[in-house]
Structures are given as structure tokens and as C-alpha cells.
Phi, psi and omega in degrees: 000131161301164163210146200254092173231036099042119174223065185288089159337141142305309196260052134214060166281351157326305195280337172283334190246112179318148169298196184240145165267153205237340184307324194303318168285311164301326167322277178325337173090016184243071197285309174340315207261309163343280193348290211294336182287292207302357168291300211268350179279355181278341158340292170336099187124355223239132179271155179306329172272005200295182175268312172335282184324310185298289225284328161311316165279000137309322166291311205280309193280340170274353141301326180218103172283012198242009185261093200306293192320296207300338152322295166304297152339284214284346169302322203254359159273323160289344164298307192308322190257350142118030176252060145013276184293355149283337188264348161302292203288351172279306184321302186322329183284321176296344204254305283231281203286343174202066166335291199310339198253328177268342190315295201298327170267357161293330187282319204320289195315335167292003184243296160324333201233316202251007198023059255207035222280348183295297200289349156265340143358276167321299173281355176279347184281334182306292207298312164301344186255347238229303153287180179247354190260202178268167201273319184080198180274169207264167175320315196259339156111005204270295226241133153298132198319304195287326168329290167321323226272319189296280168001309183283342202274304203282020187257318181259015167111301213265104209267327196284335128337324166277342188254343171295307204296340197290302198305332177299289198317309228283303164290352166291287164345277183320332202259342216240343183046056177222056163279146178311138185310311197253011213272340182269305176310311168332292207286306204282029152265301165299342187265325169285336175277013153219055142094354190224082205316320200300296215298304180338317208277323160315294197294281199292001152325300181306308191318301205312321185317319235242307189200079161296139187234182172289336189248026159273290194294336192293301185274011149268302152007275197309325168269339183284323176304345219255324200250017177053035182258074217278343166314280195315328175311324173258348156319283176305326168317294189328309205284323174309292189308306173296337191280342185258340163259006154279001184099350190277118177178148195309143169227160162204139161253036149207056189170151183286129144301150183297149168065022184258146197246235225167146180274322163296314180313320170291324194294321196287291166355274195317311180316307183336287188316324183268329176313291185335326170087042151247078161300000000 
């Protein structure tokens, strides 16, 4: 089976969200906006802190102050050096001015970067009500937009609401034969964490089918202890702890994933297990 894993980089997010054709705008009869594209299309070449880069989209916006791209553009060198608060009020202006095309990567980053989890909530459902198609992937290519969306609801508490939304995508995925790298460790992770053990044991099953990772054998461990199958429980630990020093393991490089574990979190397990006297 495929999976859509994808590790679409922060710095070259230029590329994710298409340039604008700006011919398109001459079509249209919106020569401002022609202008202010072909302006900001000067980009090109240009490093994102360079002043060139800055000072064209500035010019591209003061030709057209309603031109969504050029907000977005000049927004991902302040995400990058980590001024927050300029690159909110610019996204904000690319959202303001073109929703359908910014909600979904505003919400995605409010979850990924600020944990922020009510206000991408918010914009990934705005953005769903906003269109008739699919909503798509999150900005790093890891997540379907609603997957996150579930993720942010089990962030806030509310897990059985987070174990609905997964299971809808998650069979949408399946039937399109595109699952997500992690879309199974989510849902079987939420399932050990209310109790229900089979299905949980099920999910990560799937995970191993599909992309094994170290926190997949780990949080399978963790469910086998819970039904007193104390074998497999260290059987997997084991399988974790190799899996984890070989590198097969959740990564983002720039955030922890929700449900990512630590090579201490296995070890500590493991101690657990021989004190315990599961040999």
C-alpha cells in the first residue's frame, strides 16, 4: 500500500503553495493585480532575508494592497527566524484576502509551530465549510488537513471526537489507497488511550504493515502490558529500542510529534519489565 510521506521542508515553501500566474489576472481584466504578481515574481533568485526579496514585495503590495501572495511570501522568513508576531499579522493578511488558499496552511502551522491547537481547529473547519473539495495535506505532506484536525480535538481533551475524525479520513485514505505515514499510530494510540485495547492492537499492526516506527512497537508494548500478554510486551519493547537505534522513528525537524517517544521512555519501559520480574 502506498503512503503519502512526503518531507516537504520549511525552507522551501515557496514551492508548495503555486506562484500565482499572473497572466491570468491580465486575462481577467485585473491589470493592479497583473502588476503587483509580476512584480513580486521578481522574487525569484532571491534569498527570503535578502533585502531584494523583502523590498520587492513590498512594492508588489503597494501596488495592490489585496495581493494575498505577496503577504505569504514575505510571511515565511519571519516564520523561519522566529518572529511570530510579524509573520501572524502577514499570514493574517494572505487569509484575510484569499482564505480558500491560506486557512489550511495557517491552520496547519498553528498546530506544528505554536500549538495553537483551538485556533487551527478553527481554521481547518472554516476552510472546510469555505470549499466543496477536499481540504488536502498539511504544509510537511505528513498529514491529511483533517487528520491534524483530529489530533488538535485529542490535544484539547476531547479523544473520542478525535478517534471519529481519524477513523472517517483514515477510510477515506484507504479507499483512495493513500495513507498517511502515521495515520495508524494516531488512531491505535487513541484507542490505547481509552481502553480499547483489540482495536488499538489492530491499528498498530496496520502501522508495522505500513511504515514501521519505534513508537508504534513501543505503544504496542504498552497495550499488550495492559491485557497481560507480558511476553509480547517485552518482545516489542525490544523491537522498539532496535528500531529506534537504527533510526526508524517519528522525526519533524522542526517539532516534536504528537505521540513521539524518546530512546529513554523505551529503556525505562524495559527496566520496568525486568524489575517487575517479565522475563
Amino acid at each position: 500500500m502506498k503512503y503519502f510521506y512526503f518531507l516537504i521542508l520549511l525552507f522551501p515553501f515557496s514551492s508548495v503553495i503555486a506562484q500565482p500566474n499572473c497572466e491570468a489576472y491580465k486575462y481577467y481584466g485585473d491589470t493592479l493585480k497583473y502588476e503587483a504578481c509580476k512584480k513580486a515574481m521578481g522574487i525569484k533568485g532571491h534569498y527570503q532575508f535578502s533585502k531584494e526579496y523583502q523590498t520587492l514585495l513590498d512594492e508588489s503590495i503597494e501596488i495592490d494592497p489585496t495581493f494575498d501572495y505577496a503577504y505569504w511570501a514575505k510571511s515565511i522568513a519571519y516564520l523561519k527566524s522566529g518572529d511570530f508576531v510579524t509573520w501572524k499579522k502577514l499570514i493574517d493578511k494572505a487569509v484575510e484576502y484569499n482564505p480558500k488558499e491560506h486557512l489550511g496552511y495557517r491552520g496547519w502551522c498553528r498546530y506544528q509551530f505554536f500549538r495553537d491547537y483551538k485556533g487551527a481547529i478553527r481554521d481547518i473547519e472554516k476552510l472546510d465549510n469555505f470549499v466543496d473539495y477536499d481540504i488536502g495535506q498539511s504544509q510537511n505532506g505528513t498529514y491529511h488537513l483533517n487528520i491534524a484536525k483530529g489530533l488538535c480535538y485529542k490535544a484539547i481533551g476531547e479523544k473520542e471526537k478525535a478517534i471519529a475524525i481519524l477513523e472517517k479520513q483514515i477510510k477515506l485514505n484507504e479507499q483512495e489507497n493513500f495513507i498517511g505515514a502515521n495515520d495508524y499510530l494516531h488512531l491505535g494510540v487513541l484507542y490505547l488511550e481509552t481502553e480499547k485495547f483489540e482495536k488499538a492492537i489492530e491499528l498498530f499492526i496496520k502501522q508495522s504493515e505500513n511504515n514501521e516506527l519505534a513508537e508504534n512497537q513501543y505503544y504496542l508494548a504498552l497495550t499488550y502490558k495492559k491485557l497481560d500478554n507480558l511476553n509480547e510486551y517485552k518482545s516489542c519493547l525490544e523491537k522498539a529500542k532496535e528500531l529506534y537505534i537504527a533510526g526508524k522513528k517519528m522525526s519533524d525537524p522542526y517539532s516534536n510529534p504528537m505521540d513521539k517517544i524518546y530512546l529513554e521512555n523505551i529503556e525505562n519501559e524495559i527496566k520496568t519489565a525486568y524489575k517487575n520480574g517479565y522475563n
